[in-house]
C-alpha positions in Angstrom: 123.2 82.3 133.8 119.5 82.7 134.9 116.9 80.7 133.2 113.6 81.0 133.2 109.9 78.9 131.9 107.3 80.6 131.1 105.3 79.6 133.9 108.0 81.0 136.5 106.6 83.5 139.1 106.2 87.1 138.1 108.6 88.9 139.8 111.0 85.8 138.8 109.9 86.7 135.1 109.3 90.4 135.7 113.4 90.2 136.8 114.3 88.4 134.1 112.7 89.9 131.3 114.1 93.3 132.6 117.4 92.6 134.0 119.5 94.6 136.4 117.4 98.1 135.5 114.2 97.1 138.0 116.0 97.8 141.2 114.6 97.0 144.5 112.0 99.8 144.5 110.7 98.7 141.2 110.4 95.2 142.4 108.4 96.4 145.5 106.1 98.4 143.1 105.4 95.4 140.9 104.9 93.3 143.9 102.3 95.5 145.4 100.3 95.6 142.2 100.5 91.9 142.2 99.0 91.7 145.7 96.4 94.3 145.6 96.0 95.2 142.1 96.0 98.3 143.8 94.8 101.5 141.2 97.2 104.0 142.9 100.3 101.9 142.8 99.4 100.7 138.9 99.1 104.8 137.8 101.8 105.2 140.3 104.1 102.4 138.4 102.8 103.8 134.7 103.8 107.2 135.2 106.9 106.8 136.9 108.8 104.4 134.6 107.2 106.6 131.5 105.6 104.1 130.1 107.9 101.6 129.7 106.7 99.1 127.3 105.9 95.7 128.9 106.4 92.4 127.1 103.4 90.2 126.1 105.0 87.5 129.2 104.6 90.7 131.8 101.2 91.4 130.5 99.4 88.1 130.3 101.0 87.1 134.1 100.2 90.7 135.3 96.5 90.4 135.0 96.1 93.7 134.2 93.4 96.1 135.5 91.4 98.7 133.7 93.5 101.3 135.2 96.8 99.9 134.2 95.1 99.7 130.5 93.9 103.5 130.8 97.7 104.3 131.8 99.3 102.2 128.9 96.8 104.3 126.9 98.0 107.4 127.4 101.6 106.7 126.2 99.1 106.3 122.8 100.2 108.9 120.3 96.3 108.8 119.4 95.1 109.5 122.9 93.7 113.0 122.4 92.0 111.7 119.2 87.9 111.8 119.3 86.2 108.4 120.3 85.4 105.8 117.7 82.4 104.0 117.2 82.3 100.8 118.5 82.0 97.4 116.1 78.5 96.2 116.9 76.6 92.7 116.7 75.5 92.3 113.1 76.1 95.4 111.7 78.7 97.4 109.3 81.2 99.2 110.7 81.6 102.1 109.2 84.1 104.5 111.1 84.1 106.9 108.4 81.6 108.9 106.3 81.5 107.2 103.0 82.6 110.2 100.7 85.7 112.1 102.5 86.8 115.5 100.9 90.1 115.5 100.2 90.3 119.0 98.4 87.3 121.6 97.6 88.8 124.1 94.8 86.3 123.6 92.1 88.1 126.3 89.8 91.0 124.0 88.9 91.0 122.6 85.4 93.9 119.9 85.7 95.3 118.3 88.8 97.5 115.1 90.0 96.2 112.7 92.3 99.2 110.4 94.0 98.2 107.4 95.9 100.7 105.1 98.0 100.8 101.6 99.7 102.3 99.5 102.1 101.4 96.1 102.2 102.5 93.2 104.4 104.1 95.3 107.1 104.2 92.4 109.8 104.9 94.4 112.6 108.1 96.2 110.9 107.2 99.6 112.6 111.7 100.0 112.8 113.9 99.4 110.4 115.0 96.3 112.7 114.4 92.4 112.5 114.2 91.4 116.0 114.8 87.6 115.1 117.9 88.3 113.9 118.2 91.1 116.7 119.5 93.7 113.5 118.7 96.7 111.2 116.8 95.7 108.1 117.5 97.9 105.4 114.6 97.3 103.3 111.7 97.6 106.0 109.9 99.9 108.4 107.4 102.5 108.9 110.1 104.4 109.8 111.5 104.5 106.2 108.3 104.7 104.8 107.6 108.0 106.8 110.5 109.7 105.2 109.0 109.0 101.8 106.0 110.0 103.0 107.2 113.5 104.4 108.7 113.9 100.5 105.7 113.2 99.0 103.3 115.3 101.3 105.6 118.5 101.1 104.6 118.5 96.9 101.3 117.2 97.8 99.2 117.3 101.2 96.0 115.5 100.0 98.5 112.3 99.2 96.3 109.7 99.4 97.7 106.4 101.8 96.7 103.0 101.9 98.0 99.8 104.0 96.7 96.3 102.1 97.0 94.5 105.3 98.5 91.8 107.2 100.2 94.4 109.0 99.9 93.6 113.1 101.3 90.1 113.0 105.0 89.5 113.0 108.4 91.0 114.2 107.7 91.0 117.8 104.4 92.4 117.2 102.1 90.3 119.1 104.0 91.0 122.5 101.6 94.4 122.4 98.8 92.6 121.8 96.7 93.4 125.1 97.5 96.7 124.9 94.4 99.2 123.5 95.9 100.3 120.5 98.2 98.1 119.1 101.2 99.9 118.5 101.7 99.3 114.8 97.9 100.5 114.6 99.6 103.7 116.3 102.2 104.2 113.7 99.6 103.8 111.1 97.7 106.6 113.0 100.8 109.0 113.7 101.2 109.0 109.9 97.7 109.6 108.8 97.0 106.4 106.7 93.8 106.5 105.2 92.5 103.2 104.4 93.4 99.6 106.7 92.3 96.5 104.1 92.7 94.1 106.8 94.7 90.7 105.5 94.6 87.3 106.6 96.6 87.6 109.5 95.1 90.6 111.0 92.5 87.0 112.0 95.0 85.2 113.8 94.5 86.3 117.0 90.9 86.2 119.1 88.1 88.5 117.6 88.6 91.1 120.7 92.0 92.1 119.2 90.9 92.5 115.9 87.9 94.8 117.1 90.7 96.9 119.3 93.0 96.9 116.0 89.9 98.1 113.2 88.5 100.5 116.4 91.9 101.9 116.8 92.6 102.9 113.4 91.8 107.0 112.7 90.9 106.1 108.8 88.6 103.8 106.8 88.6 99.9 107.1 87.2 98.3 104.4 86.9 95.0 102.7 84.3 94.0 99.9 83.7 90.3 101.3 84.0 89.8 104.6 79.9 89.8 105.6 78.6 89.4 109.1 77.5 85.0 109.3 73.9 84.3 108.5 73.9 81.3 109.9 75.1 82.2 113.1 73.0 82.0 116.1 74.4 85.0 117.9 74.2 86.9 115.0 70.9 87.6 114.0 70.4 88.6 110.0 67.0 87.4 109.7 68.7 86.0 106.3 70.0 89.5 104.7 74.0 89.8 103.6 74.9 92.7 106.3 78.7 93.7 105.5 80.8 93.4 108.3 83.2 96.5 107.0 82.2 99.2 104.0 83.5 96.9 100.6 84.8 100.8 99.5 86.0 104.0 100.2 85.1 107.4 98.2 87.2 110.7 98.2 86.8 113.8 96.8 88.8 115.5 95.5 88.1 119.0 94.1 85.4 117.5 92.8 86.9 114.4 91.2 85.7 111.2 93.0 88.4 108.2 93.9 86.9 105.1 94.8 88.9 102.7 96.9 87.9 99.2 96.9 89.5 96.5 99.4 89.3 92.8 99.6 90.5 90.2 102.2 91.3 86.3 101.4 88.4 84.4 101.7 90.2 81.7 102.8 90.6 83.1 106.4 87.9 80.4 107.5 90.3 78.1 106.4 93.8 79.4 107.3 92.5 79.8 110.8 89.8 76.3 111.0 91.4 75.2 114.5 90.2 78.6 115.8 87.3 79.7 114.8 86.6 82.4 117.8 89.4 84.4 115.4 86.6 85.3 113.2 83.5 84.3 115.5 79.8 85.3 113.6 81.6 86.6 110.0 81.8 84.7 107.4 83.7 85.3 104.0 82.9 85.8 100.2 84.5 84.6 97.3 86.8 87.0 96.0 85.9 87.5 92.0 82.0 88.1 92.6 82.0 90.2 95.8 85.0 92.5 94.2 82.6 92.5 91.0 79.7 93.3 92.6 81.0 95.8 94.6 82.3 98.0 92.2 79.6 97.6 90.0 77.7 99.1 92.6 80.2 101.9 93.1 80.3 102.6 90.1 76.6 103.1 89.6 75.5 105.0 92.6 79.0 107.3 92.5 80.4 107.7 88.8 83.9 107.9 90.6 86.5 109.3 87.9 88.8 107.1 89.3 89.0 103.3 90.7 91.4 101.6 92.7 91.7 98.4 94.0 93.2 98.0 97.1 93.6 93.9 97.3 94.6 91.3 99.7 94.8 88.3 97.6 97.6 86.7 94.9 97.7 86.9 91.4 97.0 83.1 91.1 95.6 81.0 94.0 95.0 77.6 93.7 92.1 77.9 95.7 90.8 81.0 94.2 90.6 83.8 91.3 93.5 85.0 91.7 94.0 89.2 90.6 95.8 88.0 87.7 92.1 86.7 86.4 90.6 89.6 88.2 92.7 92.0 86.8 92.3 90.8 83.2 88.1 90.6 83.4 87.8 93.7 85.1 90.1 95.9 83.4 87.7 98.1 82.4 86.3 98.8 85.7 90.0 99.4 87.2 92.5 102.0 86.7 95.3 100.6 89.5 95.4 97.9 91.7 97.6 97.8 94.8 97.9 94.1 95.8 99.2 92.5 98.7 99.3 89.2 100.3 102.0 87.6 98.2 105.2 89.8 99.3 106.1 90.6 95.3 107.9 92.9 93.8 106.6 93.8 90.2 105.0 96.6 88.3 102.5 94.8 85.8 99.5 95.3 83.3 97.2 93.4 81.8 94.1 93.7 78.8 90.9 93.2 78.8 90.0 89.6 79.0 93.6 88.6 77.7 95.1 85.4 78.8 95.9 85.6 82.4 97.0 81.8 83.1 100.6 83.3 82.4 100.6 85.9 83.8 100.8 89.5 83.3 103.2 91.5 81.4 106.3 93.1 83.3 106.0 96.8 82.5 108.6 98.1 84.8 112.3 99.5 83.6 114.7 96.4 83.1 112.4 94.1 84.9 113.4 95.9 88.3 110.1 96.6 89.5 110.9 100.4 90.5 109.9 102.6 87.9 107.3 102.1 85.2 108.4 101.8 81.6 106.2 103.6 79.3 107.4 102.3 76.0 106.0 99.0 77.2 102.8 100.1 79.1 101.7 102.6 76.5 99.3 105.2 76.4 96.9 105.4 79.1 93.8 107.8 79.0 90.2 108.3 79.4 90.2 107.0 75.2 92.2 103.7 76.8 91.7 103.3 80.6 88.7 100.7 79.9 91.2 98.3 77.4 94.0 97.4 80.3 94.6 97.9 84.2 97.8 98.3 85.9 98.8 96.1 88.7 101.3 97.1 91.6 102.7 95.0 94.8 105.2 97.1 96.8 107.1 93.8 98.5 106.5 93.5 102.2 108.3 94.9 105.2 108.2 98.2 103.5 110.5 97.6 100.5 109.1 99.9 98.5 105.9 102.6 98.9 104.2 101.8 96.0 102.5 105.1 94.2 100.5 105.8 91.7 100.2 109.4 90.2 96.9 109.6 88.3 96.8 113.0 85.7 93.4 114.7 85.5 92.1 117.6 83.2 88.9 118.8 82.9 86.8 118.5 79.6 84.8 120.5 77.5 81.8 119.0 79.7 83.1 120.3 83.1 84.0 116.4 83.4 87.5 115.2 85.1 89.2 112.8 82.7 92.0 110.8 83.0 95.2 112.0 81.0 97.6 109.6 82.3 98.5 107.3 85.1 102.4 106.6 86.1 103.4 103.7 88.4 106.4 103.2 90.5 107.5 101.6 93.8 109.9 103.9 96.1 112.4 101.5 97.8 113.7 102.7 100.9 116.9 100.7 101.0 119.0 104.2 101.1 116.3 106.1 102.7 117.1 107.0 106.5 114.3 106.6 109.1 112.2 109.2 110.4 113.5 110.8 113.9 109.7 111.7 115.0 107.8 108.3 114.5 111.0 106.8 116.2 110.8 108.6 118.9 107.2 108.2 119.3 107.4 104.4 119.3 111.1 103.7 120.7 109.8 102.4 124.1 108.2 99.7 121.9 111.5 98.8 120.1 113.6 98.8 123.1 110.8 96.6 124.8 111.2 94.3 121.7 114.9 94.2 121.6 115.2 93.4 125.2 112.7 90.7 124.7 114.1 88.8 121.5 117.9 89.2 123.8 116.4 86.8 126.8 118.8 84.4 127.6 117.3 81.0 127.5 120.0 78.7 127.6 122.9 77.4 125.6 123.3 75.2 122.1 125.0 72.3 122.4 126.2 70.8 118.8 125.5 72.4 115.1 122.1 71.2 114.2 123.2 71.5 110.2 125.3 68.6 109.2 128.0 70.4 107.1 131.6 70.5 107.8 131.5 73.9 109.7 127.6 74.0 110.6 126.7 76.4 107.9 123.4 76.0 106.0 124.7 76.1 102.2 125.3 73.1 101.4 127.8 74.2 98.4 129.8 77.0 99.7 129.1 76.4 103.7 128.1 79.9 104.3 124.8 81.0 106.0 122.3 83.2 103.5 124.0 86.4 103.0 121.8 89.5 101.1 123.1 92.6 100.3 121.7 96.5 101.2 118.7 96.2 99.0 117.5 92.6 100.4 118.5 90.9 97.6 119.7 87.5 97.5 123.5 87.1 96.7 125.6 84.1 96.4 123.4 81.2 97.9 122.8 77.3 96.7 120.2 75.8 98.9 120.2 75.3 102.7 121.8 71.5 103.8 118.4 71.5 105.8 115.9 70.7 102.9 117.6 67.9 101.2 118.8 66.2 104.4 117.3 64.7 107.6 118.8 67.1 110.3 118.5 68.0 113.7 117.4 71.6 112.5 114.2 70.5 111.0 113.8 67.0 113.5 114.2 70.0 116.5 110.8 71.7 115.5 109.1 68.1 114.7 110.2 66.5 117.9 109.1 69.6 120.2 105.4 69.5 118.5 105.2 66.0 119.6 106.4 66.4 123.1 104.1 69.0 123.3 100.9 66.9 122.4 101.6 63.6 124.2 102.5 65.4 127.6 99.6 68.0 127.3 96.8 66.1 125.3 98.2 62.2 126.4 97.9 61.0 123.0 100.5 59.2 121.3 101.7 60.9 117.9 102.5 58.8 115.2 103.7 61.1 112.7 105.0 65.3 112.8 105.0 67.4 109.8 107.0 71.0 110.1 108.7 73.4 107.8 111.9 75.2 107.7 110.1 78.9 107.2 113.3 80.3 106.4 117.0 79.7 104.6 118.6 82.0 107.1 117.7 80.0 110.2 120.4 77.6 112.3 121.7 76.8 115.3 125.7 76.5 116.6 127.5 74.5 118.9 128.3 77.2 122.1 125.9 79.7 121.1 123.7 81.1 123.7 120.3 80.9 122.7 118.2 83.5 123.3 114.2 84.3 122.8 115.0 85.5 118.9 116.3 82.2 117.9 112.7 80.6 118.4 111.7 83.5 116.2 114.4 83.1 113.6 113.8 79.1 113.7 109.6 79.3 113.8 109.1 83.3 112.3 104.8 82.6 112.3 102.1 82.5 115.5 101.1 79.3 114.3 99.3 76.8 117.2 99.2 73.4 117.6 97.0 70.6 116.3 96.7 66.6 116.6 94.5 65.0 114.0 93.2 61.7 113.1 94.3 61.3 109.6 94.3 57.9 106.8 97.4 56.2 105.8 96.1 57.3 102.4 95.2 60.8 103.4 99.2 61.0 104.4 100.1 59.8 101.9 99.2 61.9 99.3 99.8 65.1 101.9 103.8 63.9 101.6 103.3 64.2 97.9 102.1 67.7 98.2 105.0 68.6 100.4 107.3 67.3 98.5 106.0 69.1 94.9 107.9 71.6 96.2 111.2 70.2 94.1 111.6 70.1 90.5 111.6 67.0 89.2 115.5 65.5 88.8 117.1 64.9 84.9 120.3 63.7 84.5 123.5 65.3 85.2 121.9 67.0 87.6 124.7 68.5 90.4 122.0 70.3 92.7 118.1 70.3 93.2 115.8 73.0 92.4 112.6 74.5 93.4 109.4 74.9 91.8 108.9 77.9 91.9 105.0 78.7 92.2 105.1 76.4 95.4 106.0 78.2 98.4 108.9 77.0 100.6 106.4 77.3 103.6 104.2 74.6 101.8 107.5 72.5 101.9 107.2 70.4 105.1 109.7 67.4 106.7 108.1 64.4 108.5 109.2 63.2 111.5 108.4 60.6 114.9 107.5 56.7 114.2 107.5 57.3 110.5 110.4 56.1 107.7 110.5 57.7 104.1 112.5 57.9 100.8 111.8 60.8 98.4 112.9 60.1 94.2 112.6 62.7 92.8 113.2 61.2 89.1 109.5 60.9 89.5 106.9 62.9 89.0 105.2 64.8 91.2 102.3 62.7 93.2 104.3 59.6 93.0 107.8 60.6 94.5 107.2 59.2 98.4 108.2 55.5 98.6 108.9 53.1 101.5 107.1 54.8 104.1 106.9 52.6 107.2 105.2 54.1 110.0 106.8 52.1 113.8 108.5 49.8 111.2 105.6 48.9 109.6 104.4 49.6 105.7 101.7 52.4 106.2 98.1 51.2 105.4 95.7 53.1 103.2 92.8 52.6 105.6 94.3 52.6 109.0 94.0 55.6 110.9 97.5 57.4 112.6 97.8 60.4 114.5 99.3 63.1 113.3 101.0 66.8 114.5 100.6 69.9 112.7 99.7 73.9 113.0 97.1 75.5 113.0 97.5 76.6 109.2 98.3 73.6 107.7 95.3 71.8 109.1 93.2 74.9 107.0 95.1 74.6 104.0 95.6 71.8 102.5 94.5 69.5 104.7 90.6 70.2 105.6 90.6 72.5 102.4 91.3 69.2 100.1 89.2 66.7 103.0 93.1 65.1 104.1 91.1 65.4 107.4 88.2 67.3 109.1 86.7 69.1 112.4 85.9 65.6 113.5 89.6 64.8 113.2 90.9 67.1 115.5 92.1 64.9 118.7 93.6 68.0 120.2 94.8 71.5 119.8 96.8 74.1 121.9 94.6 76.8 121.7 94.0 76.9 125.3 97.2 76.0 126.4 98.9 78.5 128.2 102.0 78.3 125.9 99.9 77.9 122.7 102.5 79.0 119.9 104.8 76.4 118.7 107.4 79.2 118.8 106.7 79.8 122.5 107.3 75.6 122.9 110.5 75.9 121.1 111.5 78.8 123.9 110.1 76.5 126.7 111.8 73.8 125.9 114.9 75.5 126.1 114.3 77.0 129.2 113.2 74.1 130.8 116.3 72.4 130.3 119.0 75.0 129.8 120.7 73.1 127.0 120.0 72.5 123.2 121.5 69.4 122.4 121.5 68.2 119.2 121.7 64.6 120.3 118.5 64.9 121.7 117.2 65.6 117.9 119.3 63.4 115.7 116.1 61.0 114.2 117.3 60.2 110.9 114.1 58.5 109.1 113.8 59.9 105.5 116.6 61.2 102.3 116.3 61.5 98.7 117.2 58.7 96.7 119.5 60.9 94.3 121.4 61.8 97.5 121.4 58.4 99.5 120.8 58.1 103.1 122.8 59.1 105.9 124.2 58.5 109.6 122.9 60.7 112.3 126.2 63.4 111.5 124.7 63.5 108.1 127.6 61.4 106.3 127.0 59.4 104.1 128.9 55.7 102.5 130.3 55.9 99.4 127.9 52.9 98.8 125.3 54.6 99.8 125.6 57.9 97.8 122.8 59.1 95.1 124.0 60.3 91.5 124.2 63.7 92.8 126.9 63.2 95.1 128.7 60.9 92.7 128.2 63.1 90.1 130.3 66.0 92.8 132.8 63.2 93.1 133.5 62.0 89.5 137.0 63.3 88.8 135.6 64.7 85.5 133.1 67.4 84.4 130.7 66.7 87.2 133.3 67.4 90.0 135.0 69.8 88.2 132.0 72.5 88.0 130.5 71.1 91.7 134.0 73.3 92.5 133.4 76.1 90.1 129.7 76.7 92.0 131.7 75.9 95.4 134.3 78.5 95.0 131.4 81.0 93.3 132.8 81.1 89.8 129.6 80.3 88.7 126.4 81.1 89.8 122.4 79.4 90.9 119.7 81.0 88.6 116.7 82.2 90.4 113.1 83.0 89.4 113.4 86.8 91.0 116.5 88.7 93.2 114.4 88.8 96.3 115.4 86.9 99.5 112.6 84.0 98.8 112.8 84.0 95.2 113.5 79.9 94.5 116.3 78.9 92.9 113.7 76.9 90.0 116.7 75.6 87.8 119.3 72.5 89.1 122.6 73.3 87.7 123.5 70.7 85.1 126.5 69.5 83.6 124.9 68.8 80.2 123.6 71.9 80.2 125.6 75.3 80.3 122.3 77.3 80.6 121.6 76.2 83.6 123.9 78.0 85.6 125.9 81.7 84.4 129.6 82.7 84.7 130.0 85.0 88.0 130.9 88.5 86.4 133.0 89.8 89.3 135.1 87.4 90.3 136.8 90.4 92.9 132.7 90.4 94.6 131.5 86.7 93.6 128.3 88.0 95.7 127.2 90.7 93.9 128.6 89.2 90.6 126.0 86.5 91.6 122.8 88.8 91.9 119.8 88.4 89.5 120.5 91.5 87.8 123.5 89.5 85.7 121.5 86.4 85.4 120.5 86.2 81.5 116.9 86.4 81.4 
């Protein structure tokens, strides 16, 4: 089997990436443009292969010219469309004029306005996940334009929005040299209206982001995000200059609708190790520039109607979240579309009411589709300024989330609100639209051929269960039904056990720093980013399994950091459990705490996790080269890019002057792509190679490197499995799915936030269909 680096030659990776279908006379073109970088053979290549869509490895090696950019151009479904402005130095972009008629019949008396939203697309343009390399149900463009096509047919002014963090992910960033991005072309070829870019529409250099907002046929906006007055190259002479418009107006038939975006403010931080990602803007907090912005809306346009169209959770630690926004600005909102947190809900809020809980779930049996009026009530020009609806559509494209806002005239010739009606489309059974696939299938075969390279071959099951699976009750791997819902699944083997799965990730960002920075790393900190991710003995391992294994762009960093400063960053990691009672058969998740925030330390460094304690004093024992850490001495550690933002500089763990090293100018830069690399380079995964066993929870007991562990050894968990009495006896009801996990939500990354308990029958439920013990399992028949 051919194997390739990423630093082999580029016909040797040109071959590669495209197999048996380049030919001689293809390799002769390819060579030619490498040699000359000859215009007529580039156009000549273009036109002749229609386009074909190159992968981000062909790109960066190809160098390409401006003509080859001009060709790739024209396979743009935008081409013809006319020329944007340019984003300039210091000033606001502003592709659009800032009132856009939607409708001009100033004889109607009553009308509906519908609005829609994606949000946290992440490069789904098919229905496809190509780290799994198969069809995803619940996510697309494709889907989404179906709905869309239903909804324009009753309705052609249908107002679209995308609340952002849309060209990252799935493959995406392979098309990132191109002019248009291609997701930025789906949003065109269905006439979205608003882009609110997200956070990681700023992980990539400054250029792409320019191509991506240029690019876009509708308005960008964002309230916050200001042009850097403190910058040298930027010259303000001290005045706040918007980078983007903060809003959007349309009219229609004579009813104004103000659109209002916002973007984390925490970009700055998120992104810290690379700062030419946002180079000369700088970004507001999220409460006053929202506040300000639609004050000012408000004032100088009377809009009938206001929407907020917001990147940002409903409760950030490091922030207001829109739960607080919502509930103080209620009165200046009619809807808010939200992003950023992939959620499912349908929610409403007061007027200054209590937001630390919460707002209240106003959707039909909790399922986040359909709005329930008995429990929203009445909503109306006498009421809109006492409560606000909320709406979060998922991500991937689950759901288009709409709102249909009822207008009548009054005696004054004024447009009032009669009602408003919230629901979120899902598009599990909705089929994909034939015209934006064929538009953009050279981009998903390009992207299925890529995720299919053969790298090399797995040697061993990196998850130490009996048959390699991840759960470690029933020894499956995470299994979700048609609507992405999470069926029958405990907790992967992988986060309550030192394995090779997680060690694999840990010990590759450590090769990675000593042989390309020379610096000796101490300590490796790494999460398992999903519960569907593994590796098995025999497999071949192609390009998607880095994906599936690492699914985020995240580079490299080597910091300087206190034995203190680690210290308490293991106790953040490890808040992500619940704390441990007694009779306790499993562990469980808190489930405000991301399981991205839930990382596993690896290299010199020894550990043991009770989690009978509280949180901020669970890590004990930690040795770092067989030595008790030290508060004050200084070890090096390995982490992305993101986690040095947040927590670590965020809190002052470390700091700019930490930073030993990064990978941002490395030409493999993406952990993801050193995973790949690593693989290539050597042909074989083995799981040998990975088995550092340095840390387990006391309730468990420590293991040997194949995960087992002595009967002397074992925590009350596993005795409690092994009692020959109550304990074992429902550890084999949950194994053989007679009873099932409770969950905080039925989506895919929805924590299981209760530990099933033998003293305690409401912490787990019977399984209602015994026949289908995975559907019996789902939240919808978990007592609430």
């Amino acid at each position: 089997m051919k194997r390739f680096t990423i630093n082999d030659s580029f016909i040797e990776l040109t071959k590669f990436t495209f197999g048996n279908t380049l030919g001689v006379f293809r390799v002769f073109i390819l060579l030619l443009r490498r040699i000359f970088l000859g215009v007529l053979y580039t156009i000549f290549y273009i036109i002749f292969f229609d386009c074909l869509a190159m992968t981000k490895n062909t790109i960066k090696v190809a160098a390409l010219s401006a003509a080859v950019v001009t060709a790739l151009a024209g396979c743009n479904s935008s081409s013809n469309e006319p020329e944007r402005p340019a984003i300039a130095e210091c000033k606001t972009y502003e592709p659009t004029k800032a009132v856009i008629v939607k409708g001009d019949n100033d004889q109607l008396t009553r009308q509906t306005i519908t609005i829609g939203a994606t949000g946290d697309m992440h490069g789904r343009i098919f229905a496809y996940d190509y780290a799994l390399d198969s069809v995803d149900q619940n996510a697309g463009f494709t889907k989404i334009a179906t709905l869309l096509h239903e909804e324009r047919a009753s309705n052609d002014n249908f107002l679209m929005i995308d609340l952002g963090d849309t060209v990252q992910g799935n493959s995406a960033e392979l098309f990132n040299d191109l002019p248009v991005h291609p997701v930025v072309e789906t949003m065109n070829f269905m006439d979205y209206d608003v882009w609110v870019p997200g956070n990681h529409e700023f992980d990539f250099e400054r250029a792409f982001l320019e191509r991506s907002l240029e690019g876009f046929n509708g308005s960008v906006i964002s309230s916050n995000i200001i042009w850097d007055k403190n910058s040298a190259d930027c010259k303000t002479n001290g005045q706040e200059v918007p980078f983007l418009r903060g809003y959007q107006i349309f009219d229609y038939n004579g009813a104004k609708v103000a659109v209002i975006g916002l973007t984390p403010s925490y970009v700055k931080i998120w992104n810290a190790s690379n700062p030419e990602n946002f180079r000369n803007l700088d970004f507001k907090e999220e409460f006053s520039s929202l506040e300000s912005t639609v004050d000012q809306v408000i004032a100088k346009y009377q809009p009938d109607v206001v929407i907020g169209a917001l990147h940002h959770g409903r409760s950030e630690s490091h922030a207001r979240g829109v739960n607080e926004i919502a509930s103080k600005m209620a009165d200046k909102f009619d809807v808010i579309f939200m992003g950023h947190e992939h959620a499912r809900f349908i929610e409403q809020i007061e007027l200054d009411a209590p937001f630390e809980n919460g707002m209240d779930d106003i959707s039909i049996d909790g399922e986040n589709q359909q709005e329930d009026k008995d429990k929203s009530g009445v909503y109306n020009a006498q009421t809109r300024q006492s409560k606000v609806k909320v709406i979060e559509p998922g991500n991937w494209g689950w759901a288009l989330a709409k709102a249909e806002i009822e207008l009548e005239k009054d005696e004054n010739d004024q447009w009032q609100i009669v009602d408003t009606t919230m629901s979120n489309r899902t598009v599990a059974s909705v089929e994909e639209d034939a015209a934006l696939q064929n538009e953009m299938q050279h981009i998903h075969d390009a992207s299925v051929e890529d995720a299919n390279i053969e790298i090399g071959v797995v040697r061993g099951n990196f998850t130490n269960t009996p048959n390699g699976k991840a759960d470690e009750a029933v020894l499956e791997d995470q299994v979700l039904n048609n609507e992405g819902l999470r069926l029958y699944s405990t907790i992967h083997s992988a986060k309550v056990s030192d394995m090779p799965l997680t060690d694999l990730i840990n010990q590759i960002q450590i090769m990675n720093v000593e042989e390309k920075a020379g610096i000796e790393v101490d300590v490796s900190a790494a999460a398992l980013f999903s519960d569907g991710s593994n590796l098995f003995d025999g497999e071949t391992y192609r390009k998607k399994d880095s994906a599936n294994l690492y699914m985020y762009d995240n580079q490299l960093v080597a910091v300087n950091i206190t034995g203190a400063n680690l210290k308490a960053y293991m106790e953040w990691s490890y808040s992500y459990f619940n704390k441990y009672e007694e009779g306790d058969l499993t562990v469980s998740f808190d489930e405000t705490v991301p399981s991205f925030n839930y990382d596993i330390f690896d290299g010199h460094i020894e550990y043991v996790v009770d989690l009978s304690q509280e949180v901020g004093n669970r890590i004990q024992d930690i040795k770092i080269r067989g030595v008790d850490l030290a508060d004050e001495q200084t070890y090096v550690l390995a982490i992305n890019d993101y986690r040095f933002g947040s927590p670590m500089k965020e809190v002052g763990w470390v700091s700019d002057e930490d930073v030993l090293w990064d990978s941002s100018a490395e030409a493999i830069y993406a952990v993801r792509d050193m995973l790949t690399d690593y693989v290539a380079k050597n042909g074989v995964l083995d799981r040998s190679k990975f088995e550092n066993v340095n840390w387990y929870i006391t309730q468990y007991g420590p293991s040997d490197a194949k995960g087992n562990v002595a009967d002397e050894d074992k925590g009350v968990i596993l005795q409690l499995r092994e009692d020959g009495a109550q304990g074992e006896a429902l550890w084999n009801r949950l194994q053989n799915k007679e009873i099932c996990v409770m969950r905080s939500g039925p989506g895919a990354r929805d924590a299981i936030n209760v530990s099933v308990n033998v003293a305690n029958n409401n912490t787990w439920f019977v399984n209602p269909n015994p026949s289908n013990p995975y559907e019996g399992c789902t939240y919808s028949n978990q007592p609430k």
